[in-house]
N, C-alpha and C positions, 0 to 999 in steps of 0.2 A: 059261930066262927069268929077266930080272931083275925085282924086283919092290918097292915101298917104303910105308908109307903113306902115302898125300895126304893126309890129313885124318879127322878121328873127328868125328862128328857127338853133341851133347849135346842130350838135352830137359830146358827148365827152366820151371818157371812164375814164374820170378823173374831176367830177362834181366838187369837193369841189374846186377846182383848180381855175376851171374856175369862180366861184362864188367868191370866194376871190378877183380872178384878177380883173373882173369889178365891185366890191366893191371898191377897193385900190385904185386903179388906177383912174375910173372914179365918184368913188361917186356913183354909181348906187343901187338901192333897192329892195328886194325879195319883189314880189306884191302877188304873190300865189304859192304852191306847190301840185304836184299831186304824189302818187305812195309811195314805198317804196324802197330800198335800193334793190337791183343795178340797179332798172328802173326807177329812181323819173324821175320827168319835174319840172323846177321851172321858172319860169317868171319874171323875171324883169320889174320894171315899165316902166323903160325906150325903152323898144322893143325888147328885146333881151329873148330869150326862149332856154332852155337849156335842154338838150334830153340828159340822159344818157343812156351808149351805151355799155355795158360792155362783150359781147357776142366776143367782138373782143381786141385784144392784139395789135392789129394794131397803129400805132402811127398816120398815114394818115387821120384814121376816127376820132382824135380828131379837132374841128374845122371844118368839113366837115359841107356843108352847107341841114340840111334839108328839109325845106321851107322855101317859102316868103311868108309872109299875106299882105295885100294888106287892106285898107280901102276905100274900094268907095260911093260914092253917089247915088246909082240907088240900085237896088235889088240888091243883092251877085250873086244868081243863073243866072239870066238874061245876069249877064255882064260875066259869065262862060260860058253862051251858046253863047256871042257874040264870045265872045276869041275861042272856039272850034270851030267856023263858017270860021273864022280866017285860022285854021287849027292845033292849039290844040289837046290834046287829052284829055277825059273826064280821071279822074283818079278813077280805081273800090276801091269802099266801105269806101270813104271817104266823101259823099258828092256831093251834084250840085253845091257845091260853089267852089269844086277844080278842078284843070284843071291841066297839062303839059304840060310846053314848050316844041317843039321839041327837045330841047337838052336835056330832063326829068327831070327837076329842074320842082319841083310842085308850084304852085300857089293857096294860100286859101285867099278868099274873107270874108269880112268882113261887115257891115255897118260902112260908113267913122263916124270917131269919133275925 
């Protein structure tokens, strides 16, 4: 199985921030936006997906990592059930395409692109 990753998901409680940083810095560009003010998600073309997280004051949760997407070659779901066979954990209400590491870092599948 071939396999890449789509996209890393970041929570910040300070979006514009992070949005300008990897604009500035790395040349990167909003490919889509979801939500309104203080829950958007914006995406980067480049792989990076941006979770605002405002519910906390916490300086910790900015940068904290929320997912990895994953783009594979087989079904999404199929290669969730190989992983959970593995010893994963299925993650509830998100889908057959995600799973949990034992250390609870989640996992969303993709079709590799």
């Amino acid at each position: 199985m071939k396999s890449r990753i789509h996209h890393a998901a970041v929570r910040t409680n300070d979006l514009e921030w992070y949005v300008d940083f990897f604009k500035n810095v790395f040349g990167m560009t909003v490919e889509k936006t979801r939500g309104e003010k203080p829950c958007r998600q914006i995406w980067l073309y480049e792989g990076i997906q941006l979770i605002e997280t405002p519910e906390t004051e916490n300086p910790a949760v900015s940068g904290f990592c929320d997912h990895i997407s994953l783009g594979v070659d087989r079904d999404p779901e199929e290669a969730a059930e190989a992983a959970i066979a593995e010893g994963c954990r299925p993650v509830d209400g998100k889908g057959a395409h995600w799973f949990a590491l034992p250390n609870g870092i989640q996992i969303e599948l993709k079709p590799y692109r």
